[in-house]
N, C-alpha and C positions, 0 to 999 in steps of 0.2 A: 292447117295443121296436118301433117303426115299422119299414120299409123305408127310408127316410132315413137313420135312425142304422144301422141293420146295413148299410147302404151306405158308411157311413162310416167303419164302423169295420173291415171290410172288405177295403176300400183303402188303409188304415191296417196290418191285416197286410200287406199283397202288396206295401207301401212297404215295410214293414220286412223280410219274404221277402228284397228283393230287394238291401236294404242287406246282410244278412247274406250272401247268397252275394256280394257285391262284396269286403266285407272276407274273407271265406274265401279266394276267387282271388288277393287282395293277398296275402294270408298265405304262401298254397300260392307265388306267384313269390318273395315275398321270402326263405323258405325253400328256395329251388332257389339263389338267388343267394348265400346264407351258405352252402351247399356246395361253391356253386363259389369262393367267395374262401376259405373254408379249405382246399379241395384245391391252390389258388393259394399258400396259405400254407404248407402241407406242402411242397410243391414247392420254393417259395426256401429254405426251413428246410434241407431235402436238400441243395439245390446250394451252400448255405453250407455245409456240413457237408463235402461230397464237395472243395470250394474249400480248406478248411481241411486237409482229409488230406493233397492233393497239393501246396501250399503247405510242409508238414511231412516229404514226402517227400522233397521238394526241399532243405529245407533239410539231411538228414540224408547226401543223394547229391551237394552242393556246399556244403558249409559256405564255401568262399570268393564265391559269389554274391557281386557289388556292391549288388545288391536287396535280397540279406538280411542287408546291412549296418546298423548302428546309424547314425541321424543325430542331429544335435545337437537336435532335437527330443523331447519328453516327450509320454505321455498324462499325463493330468490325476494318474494316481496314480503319477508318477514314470517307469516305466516307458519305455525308448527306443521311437522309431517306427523302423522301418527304412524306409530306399528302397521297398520294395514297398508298406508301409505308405503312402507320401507317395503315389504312384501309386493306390492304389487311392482314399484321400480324395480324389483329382482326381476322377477317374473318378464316382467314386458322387457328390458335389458337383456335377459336370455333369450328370446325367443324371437330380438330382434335380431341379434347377433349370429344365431342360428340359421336364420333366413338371410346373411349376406348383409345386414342393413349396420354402415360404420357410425360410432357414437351414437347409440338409441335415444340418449338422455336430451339430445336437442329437438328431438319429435313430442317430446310428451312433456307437459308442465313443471316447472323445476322450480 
């Protein structure tokens, strides 16, 4: 092997050294970013869960609530929507819509 080709080949490692530690760095943020949207995801997981407790407290500390009334509305499996129910599909339907997100109403229980 000349000095030419061990020049080339070389530079041919230390190109590829250098692709490798690029892809390693990409890896290493893209993996900081899946922990932070699944600690994101915990999060809203909880505060539905904590929403849903005191939604259920409520209902057991004012069963006359007009909110936790039945309306003439169904979910898809029969089941009445109440007043609360119709408020929260506003709510979440704006604020998906708001944030870019097309048809909200196929993300959330119907």
């Amino acid at each position: 092997m000349n000095n030419f080709q061990f020049g080339l080949i070389t530079r041919a490692a230390r190109n590829m050294e250098a692709t490798v530690e690029s892809y390693e760095a990409d890896f290493e943020a893209l993996q900081a970013q899946i922990a932070q949207l699944t600690l994101a995801l915990a999060v809203e997981r909880s505060l539905t869960a904590g929403y849903k407790a005191e939604l259920e407290q409520m209902r057991k500390q004012n069963p006359n609530c007009q909110l936790l009334k039945n309306t003439s509305l169904k979910f898809e499996d029969g089941k009445p929507k109440t007043f609360a129910r119709l408020v929260f599909e506003g709510a979440f339907d704006k604020q998906a819509n708001a944030l870019g997100i097309p048809n909200p109403a196929q993300y959330r229980k119907n």
